[in-house]
N, C-alpha and C positions, 0 to 999 in steps of 0.2 A: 473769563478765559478758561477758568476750571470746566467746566461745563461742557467744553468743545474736546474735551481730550477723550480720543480714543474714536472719534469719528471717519478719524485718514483710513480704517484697514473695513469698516462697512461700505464706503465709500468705492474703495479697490475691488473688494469681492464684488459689490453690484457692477463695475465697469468691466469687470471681468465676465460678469454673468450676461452681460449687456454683447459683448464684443464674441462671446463661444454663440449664442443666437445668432445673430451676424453672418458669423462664419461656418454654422449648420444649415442658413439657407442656403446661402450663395452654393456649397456644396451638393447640397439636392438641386439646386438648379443649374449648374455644370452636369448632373448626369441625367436628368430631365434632357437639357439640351441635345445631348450626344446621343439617346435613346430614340429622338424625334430625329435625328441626321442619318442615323443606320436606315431606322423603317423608311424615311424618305426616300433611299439608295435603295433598298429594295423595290419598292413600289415603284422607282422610274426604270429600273431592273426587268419589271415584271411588266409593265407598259411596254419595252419597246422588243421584248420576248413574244408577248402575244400580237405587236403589229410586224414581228418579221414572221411570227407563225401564221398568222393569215397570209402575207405577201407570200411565202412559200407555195400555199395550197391554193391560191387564185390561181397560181399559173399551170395547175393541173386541170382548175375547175373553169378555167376558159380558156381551153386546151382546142375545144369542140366548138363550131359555130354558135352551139347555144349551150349557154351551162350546165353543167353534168357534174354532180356529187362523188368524186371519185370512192368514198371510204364514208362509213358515217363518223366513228370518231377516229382521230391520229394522234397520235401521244408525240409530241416533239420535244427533243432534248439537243442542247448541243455543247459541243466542248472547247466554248472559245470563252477568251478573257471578260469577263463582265457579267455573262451567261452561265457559265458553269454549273453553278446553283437552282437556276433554275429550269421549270419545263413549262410546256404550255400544251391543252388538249382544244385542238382543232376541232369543231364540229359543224357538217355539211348538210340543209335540207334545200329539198327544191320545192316550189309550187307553180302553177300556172294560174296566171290572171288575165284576161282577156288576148289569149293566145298566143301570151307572151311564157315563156319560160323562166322564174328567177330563182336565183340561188339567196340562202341565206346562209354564209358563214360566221360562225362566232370562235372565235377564240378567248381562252380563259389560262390564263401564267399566276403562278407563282414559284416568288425567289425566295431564299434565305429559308428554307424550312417553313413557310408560311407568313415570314412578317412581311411581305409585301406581296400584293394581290393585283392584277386587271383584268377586267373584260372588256374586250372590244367587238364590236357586230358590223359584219357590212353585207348587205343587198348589191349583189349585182345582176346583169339579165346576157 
């Protein structure tokens, strides 16, 4: 039994050393998590900034029996809740394919200073 004494306070400090590990992941991944939850709120932020800046400029650009590019780029901003942060740049080409007329619009958002990004594209005639 002599032999054994003095092994209670190595014992302690490894469970302690064991239990601060532990407790330094879980902490990187609580701010891991909330890092990935921000940019998610941006990025759907920015998704639905560039599908209301497109719906905006369709209704200029099929204004005309056949689409008409009113502007080549449009910088849109707006200052409502959710948006605020962000802008989105419209941009308008036309071409003709078999005597047809089509517009191609793209818009491109971003919110939060850059952490969330989309582009969305649509063809219309």
């Amino acid at each position: 039994m002599a032999r054994q004494q003095g092994m209670g306070l190595p014992m302690a400090l490894f469970i302690i050393l064991i239990l601060s590990i532990v407790g330094l992941a879980v902490n990187r991944l609580a701010d891991t998590s909330s890092q990935n939850y921000s940019s998610n709120i941006a990025a759907q932020q920015a998704y639905l900034m560039a599908y209301s800046a497109i719906q905006q400029q369709l209704v200029d650009t099929l204004a005309a029996d056949t689409c008409q590019c009113a502007a080549a780029n449009t910088t849109v901003t707006w200052a409502v809740a959710g948006l605020n942060s962000c802008q989105a740049v419209v941009s308008c080409s036309s071409f003709v394919a078999e005597g047809q007329t089509y517009c191609d619009l793209s818009s491109a958002a971003s919110c939060d200073g850059g952490n969330g990004t989309r582009t969305l594209e649509v063809r219309v005639k």
